[in-house]
C-alpha positions as CSV (number, residue, x, y, z in Angstrom):
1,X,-21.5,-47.4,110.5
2,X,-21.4,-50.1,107.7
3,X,-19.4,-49.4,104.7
4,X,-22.1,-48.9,102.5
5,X,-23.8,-46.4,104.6
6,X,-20.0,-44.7,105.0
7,X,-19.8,-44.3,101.4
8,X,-23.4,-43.2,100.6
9,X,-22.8,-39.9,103.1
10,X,-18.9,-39.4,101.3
11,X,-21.2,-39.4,98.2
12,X,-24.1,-37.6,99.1
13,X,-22.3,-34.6,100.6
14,X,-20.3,-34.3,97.9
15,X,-22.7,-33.8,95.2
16,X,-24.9,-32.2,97.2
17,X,-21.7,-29.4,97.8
18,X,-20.8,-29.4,93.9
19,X,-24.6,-29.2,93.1
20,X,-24.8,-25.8,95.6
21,X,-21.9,-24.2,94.2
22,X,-22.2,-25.4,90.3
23,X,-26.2,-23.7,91.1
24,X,-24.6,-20.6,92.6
25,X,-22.9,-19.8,89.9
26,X,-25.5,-20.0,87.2
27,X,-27.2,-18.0,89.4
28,X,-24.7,-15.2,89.2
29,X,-24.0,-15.2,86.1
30,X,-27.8,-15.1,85.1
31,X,-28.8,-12.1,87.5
32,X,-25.9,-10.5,86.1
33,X,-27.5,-10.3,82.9
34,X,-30.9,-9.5,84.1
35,X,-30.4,-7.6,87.6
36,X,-30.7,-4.3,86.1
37,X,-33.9,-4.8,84.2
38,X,-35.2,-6.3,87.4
39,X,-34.7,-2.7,89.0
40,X,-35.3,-0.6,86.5
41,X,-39.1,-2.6,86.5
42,X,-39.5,-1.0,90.4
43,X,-38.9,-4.5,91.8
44,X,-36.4,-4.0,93.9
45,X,-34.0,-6.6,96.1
46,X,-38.1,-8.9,96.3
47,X,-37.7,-9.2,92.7
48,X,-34.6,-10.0,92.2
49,X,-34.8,-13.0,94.9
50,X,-38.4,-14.4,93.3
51,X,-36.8,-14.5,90.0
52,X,-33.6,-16.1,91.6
53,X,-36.5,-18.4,92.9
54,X,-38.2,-19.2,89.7
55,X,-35.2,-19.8,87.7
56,X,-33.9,-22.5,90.4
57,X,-35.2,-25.3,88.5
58,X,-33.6,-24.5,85.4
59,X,-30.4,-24.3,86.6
60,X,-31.0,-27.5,88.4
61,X,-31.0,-29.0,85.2
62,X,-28.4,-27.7,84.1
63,X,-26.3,-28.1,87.0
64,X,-27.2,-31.6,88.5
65,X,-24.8,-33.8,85.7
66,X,-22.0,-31.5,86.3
67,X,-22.7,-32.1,89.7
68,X,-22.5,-35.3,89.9
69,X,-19.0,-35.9,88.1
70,X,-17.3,-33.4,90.3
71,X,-18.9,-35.2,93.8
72,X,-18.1,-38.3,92.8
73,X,-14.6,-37.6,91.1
74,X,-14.0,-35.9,95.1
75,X,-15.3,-38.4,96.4
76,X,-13.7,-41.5,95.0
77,X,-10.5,-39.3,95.3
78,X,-10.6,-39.1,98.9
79,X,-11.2,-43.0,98.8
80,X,-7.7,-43.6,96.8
81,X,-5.9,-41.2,98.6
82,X,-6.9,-42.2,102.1
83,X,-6.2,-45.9,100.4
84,X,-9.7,-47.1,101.4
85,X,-10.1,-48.7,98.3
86,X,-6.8,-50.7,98.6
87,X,-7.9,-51.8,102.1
88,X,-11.6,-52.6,100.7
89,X,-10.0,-54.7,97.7
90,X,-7.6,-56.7,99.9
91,X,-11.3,-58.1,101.7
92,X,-12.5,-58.7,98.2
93,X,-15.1,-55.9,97.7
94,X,-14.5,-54.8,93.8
95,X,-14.6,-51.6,91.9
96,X,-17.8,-52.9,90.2
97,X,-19.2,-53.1,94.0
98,X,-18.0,-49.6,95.2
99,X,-19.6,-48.1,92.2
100,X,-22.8,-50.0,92.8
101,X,-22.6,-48.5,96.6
102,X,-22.7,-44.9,94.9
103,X,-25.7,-45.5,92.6
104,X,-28.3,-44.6,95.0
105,X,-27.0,-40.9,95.6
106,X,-27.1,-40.5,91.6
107,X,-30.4,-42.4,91.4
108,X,-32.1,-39.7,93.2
109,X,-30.3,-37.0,91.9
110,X,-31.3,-38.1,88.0
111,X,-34.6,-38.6,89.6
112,X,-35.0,-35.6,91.0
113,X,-33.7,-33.7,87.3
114,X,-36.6,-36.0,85.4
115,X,-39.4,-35.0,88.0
116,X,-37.8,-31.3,87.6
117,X,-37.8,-31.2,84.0
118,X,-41.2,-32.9,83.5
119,X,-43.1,-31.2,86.0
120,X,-41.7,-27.8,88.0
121,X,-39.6,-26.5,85.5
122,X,-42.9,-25.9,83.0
123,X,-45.1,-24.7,85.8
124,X,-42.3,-22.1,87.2
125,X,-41.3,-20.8,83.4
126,X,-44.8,-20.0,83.0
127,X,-44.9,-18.4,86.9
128,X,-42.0,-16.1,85.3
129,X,-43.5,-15.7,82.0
130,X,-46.6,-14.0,83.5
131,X,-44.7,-12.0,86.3
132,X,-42.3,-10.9,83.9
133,X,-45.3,-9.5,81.5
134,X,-46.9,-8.4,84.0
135,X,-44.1,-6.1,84.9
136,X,-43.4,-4.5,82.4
137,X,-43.3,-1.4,81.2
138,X,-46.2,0.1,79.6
139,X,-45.1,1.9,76.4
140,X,-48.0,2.1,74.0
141,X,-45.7,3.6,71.3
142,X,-43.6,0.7,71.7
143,X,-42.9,-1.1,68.4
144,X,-44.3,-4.9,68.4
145,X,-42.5,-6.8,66.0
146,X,-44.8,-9.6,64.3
147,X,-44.0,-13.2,64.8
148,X,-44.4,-16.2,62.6
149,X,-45.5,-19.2,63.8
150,X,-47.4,-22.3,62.5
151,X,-50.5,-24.3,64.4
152,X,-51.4,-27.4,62.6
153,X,-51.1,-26.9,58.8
154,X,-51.5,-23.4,58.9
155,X,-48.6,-20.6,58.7
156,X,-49.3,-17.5,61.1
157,X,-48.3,-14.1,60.7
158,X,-49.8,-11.5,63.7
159,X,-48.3,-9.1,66.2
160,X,-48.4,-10.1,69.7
161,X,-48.9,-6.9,71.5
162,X,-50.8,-8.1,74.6
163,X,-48.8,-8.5,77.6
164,X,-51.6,-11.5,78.3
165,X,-51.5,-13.3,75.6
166,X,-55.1,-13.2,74.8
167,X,-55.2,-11.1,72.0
168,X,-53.6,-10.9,68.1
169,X,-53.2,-8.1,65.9
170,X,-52.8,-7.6,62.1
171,X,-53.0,-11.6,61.6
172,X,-52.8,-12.9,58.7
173,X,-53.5,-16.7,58.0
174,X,-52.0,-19.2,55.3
175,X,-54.1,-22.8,55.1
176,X,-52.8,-25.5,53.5
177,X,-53.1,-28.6,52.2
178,X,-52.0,-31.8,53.5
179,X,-49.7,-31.7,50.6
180,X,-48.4,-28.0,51.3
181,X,-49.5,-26.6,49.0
182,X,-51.8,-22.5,49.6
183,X,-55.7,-23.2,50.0
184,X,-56.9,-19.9,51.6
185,X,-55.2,-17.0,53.3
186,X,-57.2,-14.5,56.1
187,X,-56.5,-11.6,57.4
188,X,-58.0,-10.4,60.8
189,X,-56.9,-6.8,62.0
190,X,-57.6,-8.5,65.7
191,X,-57.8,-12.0,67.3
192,X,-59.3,-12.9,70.0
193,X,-59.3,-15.8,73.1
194,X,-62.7,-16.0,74.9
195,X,-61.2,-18.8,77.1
196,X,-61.9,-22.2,75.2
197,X,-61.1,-20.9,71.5
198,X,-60.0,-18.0,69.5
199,X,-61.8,-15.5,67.3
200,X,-61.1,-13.5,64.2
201,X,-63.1,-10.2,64.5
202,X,-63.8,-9.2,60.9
203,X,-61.9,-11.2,58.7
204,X,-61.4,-11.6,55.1
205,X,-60.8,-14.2,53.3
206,X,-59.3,-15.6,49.8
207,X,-59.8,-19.4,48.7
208,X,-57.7,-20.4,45.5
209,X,-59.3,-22.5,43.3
210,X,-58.1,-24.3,40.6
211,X,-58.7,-21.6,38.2
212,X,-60.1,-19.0,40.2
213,X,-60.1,-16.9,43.6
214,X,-62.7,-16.5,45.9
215,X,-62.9,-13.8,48.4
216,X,-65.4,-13.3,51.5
217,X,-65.7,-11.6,54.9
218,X,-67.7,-12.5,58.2
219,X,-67.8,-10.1,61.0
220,X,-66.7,-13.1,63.4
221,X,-65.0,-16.4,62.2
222,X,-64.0,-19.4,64.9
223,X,-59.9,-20.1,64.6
224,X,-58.7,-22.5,66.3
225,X,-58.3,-24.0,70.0
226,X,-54.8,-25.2,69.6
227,X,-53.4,-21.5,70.4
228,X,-53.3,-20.7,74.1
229,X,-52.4,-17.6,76.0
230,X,-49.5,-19.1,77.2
231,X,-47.9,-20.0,73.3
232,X,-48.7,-16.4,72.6
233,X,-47.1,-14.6,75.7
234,X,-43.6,-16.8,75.1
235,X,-43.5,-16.0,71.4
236,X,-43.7,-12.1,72.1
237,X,-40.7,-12.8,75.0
238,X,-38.6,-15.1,72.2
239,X,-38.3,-17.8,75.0
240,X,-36.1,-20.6,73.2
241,X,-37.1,-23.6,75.8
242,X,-39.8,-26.2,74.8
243,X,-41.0,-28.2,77.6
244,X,-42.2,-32.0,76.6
245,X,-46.0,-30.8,77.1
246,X,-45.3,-28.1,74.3
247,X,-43.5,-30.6,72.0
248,X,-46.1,-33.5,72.2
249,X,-48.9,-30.5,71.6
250,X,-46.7,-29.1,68.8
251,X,-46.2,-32.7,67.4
252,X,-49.8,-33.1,67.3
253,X,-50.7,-30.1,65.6
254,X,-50.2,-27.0,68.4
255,X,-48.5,-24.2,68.4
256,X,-44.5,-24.4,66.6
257,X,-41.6,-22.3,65.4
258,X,-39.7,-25.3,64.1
259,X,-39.0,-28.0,62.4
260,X,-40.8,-31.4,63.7
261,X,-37.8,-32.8,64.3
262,X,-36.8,-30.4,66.8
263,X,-39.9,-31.3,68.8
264,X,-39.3,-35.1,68.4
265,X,-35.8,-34.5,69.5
266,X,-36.6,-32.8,72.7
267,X,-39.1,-34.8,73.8
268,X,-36.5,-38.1,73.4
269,X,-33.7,-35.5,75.1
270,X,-36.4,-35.0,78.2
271,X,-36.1,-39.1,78.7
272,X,-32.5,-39.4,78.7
273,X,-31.4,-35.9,79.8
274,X,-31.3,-37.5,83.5
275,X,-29.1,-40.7,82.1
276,X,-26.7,-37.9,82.0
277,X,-26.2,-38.8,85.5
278,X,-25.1,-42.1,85.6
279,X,-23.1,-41.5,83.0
280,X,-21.4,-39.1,85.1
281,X,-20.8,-42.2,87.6
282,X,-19.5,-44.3,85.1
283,X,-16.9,-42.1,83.9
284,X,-15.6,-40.8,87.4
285,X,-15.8,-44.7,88.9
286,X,-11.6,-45.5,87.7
287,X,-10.6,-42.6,90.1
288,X,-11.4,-44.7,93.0
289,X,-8.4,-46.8,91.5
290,X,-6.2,-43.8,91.2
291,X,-2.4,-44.5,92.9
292,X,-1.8,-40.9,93.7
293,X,2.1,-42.0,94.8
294,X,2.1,-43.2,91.0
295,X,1.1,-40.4,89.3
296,X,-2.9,-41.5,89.7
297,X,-3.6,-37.1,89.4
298,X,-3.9,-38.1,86.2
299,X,-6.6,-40.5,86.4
300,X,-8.7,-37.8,87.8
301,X,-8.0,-35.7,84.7
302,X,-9.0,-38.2,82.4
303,X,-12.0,-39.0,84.5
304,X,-12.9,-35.0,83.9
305,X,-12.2,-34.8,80.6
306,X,-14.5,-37.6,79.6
307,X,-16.9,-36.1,81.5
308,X,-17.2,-32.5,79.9
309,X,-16.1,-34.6,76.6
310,X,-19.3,-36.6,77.1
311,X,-21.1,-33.2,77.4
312,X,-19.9,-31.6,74.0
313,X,-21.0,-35.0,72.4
314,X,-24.1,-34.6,73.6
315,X,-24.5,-31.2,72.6
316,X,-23.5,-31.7,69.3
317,X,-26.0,-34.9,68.7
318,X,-29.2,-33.0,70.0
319,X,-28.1,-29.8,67.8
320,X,-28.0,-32.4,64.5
321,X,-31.1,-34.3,65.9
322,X,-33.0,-30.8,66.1
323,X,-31.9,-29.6,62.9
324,X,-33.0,-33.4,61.2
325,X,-29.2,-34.2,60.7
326,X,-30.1,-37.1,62.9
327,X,-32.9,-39.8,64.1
328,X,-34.3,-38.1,66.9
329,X,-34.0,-41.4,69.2
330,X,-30.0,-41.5,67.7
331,X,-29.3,-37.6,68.8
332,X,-30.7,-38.1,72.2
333,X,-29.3,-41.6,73.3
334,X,-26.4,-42.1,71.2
335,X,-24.1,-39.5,73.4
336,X,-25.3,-41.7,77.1
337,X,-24.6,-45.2,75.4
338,X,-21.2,-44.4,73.9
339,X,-19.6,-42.2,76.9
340,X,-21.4,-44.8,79.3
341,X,-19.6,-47.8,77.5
342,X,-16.3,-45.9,77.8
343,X,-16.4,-45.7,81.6
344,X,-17.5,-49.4,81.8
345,X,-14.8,-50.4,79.7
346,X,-12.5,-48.0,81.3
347,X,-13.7,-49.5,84.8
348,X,-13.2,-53.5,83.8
349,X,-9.9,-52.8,82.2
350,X,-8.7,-51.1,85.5
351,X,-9.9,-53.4,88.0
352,X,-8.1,-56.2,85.6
């Protein structure tokens, strides 16, 4: 077995055991929070395992930079205390060159969190979305709060009672202007989607003038196709995640709760959520230079600290880039390029 074949499997099944355990317990501590609603639905132990199902990919995400740091801190650990690296330095092979070695293990792993974030992640949320919906139970006395949302230039107010998502009640619609300012407001006791756009069954409507008021009414009025089913069935769950598909179609005038800089800001963090990854690398790499007869344990402590350090950094920037604090592009990158300078730095000033 070559060397760097030797230290791609030390790599890979270490990540690929901190991945499995970091993922079991989000899991746990997710179904512990949802469990009993699972049963008291009638879904029984099949429920609880297709939700465990549909929320793997989340947690994936979440999980996979974690991950990384604690595989590679293990395994670049095992290296210095088993004094591999001593023996692969005195041949000449560098730090720079066992890091390089360990790239590919993270390559796929950051690949694998883009391709999960981009693509199964949205398409199992809305899996749950529906299932969850569909589940539950029917109380027609329940009380539907309304939600407020916007679509283009124009503020929303309706109630979101069907579990579809196909219908609106009690809406009420402000236009405005590209300036802001109140054109028209209508009010539809029911909206409906007839699969390409939705409907306004009996609205009325007031135009403001500049010195006057115009009302009218129509039995049936065309809304808008920016709306789907989908929007409408997350709004009445409160779901908090935006996917990139939902932020580009917010940005460009779908459905959105927040400010546009929230949706700028997640669509930068969906690009460099999986740099997370390497960054993870980079700050673990000076373990494999740990002298544990010297006191190198605390290496490996530094290591980790940057490491969850690097995480509340990068918490912190998307939370000012999402509340406009912050250049989107600056709360999204700025926490991968400063933490992933440190562990270069860190790296040339070990290896001397």
């Amino acid at each position: 077995m070559t060397l760097g074949a030797y230290l791609l499997r030390l790599m890979s099944w270490r990540v690929l055991a901190a991945l499995a355990v970091l993922m079991g317990i989000l899991q746990i501590i997710d179904l512990l929070e949802v469990t009993t609603s699972i049963l008291d639905r009638k879904l029984g132990a099949l429920g609880v395992g297709y939700y465990a199902l549909l929320r793997a990919p989340r947690l994936f995400e979440q999980a996979a930079p974690l991950a990384v740091l604690a595989g590679s801190l293990f395994a670049f650990a095992k290296l210095a205390g088993d004094s591999a690296v001593t023996a692969m330095r005195s041949t000449g092979i560098s730090a720079y060159r066992i890091t390089l070695m360990a790239v590919p293990t993270v390559l796929v792993v950051a690949l694998a969190q883009l391709a999960v974030g981009m693509v199964v992640a949205p398409h199992t949320d809305e899996v749950l979305s529906v299932w969850w919906q569909a589940s539950a139970p029917k109380d027609p006395t329940k009380i539907v709060d309304p939600v407020t949302f916007r679509v283009g230039n124009e503020i929303v107010v309706a109630v979101p009672r069907d579990p579809d998502g196909r219908s609106l009640e009690n809406v009420t619609i402000y236009r405005r202007d590209p300036a802001g300012r109140l054109v028209e407001r209508t009010s539809a006791k029911t909206a409906i989607y007839n699969g390409v756009r939705w409907q306004l069954v009996e609205p009325t409507f007031e135009t403001l003038g500049t010195a006057s008021v115009s009302q009218g009414a129509a039995r049936v009025m065309d809304w808008t196709q920016d709306l789907r089913p989908g929007d409408v069935r997350a709004l009445a769950m409160g779901q908090t995640l935006v996917t990139p598909a939902e932020a580009s179609r917010a940005l460009a005038g779908g459905l959105s709760v927040r400010p546009r800089t929230f949706y700028d800001t997640q669509l930068q963090r969906a690009w460099a959520a999986p740099i997370a990854c390497l960054v993870m690398l980079l700050l673990s790499a000076p373990a494999a230079l740990a002298n544990f007869r010297g006191g190198g344990a605390t290496l490996l402590v530094q290591c980790l600290a940057a490491g969850l350090l690097f995480l509340v950094f990068d918490g912190a920037f998307t939370a000012l880039g999402e509340n406009g604090a912050a250049p989107p592009i600056l709360a999204a990158w700025a926490a991968p390029a400063m933490f992933g300078a440190l562990g270069v730095t860190a790296l040339l000033y070990l290896e001397g």
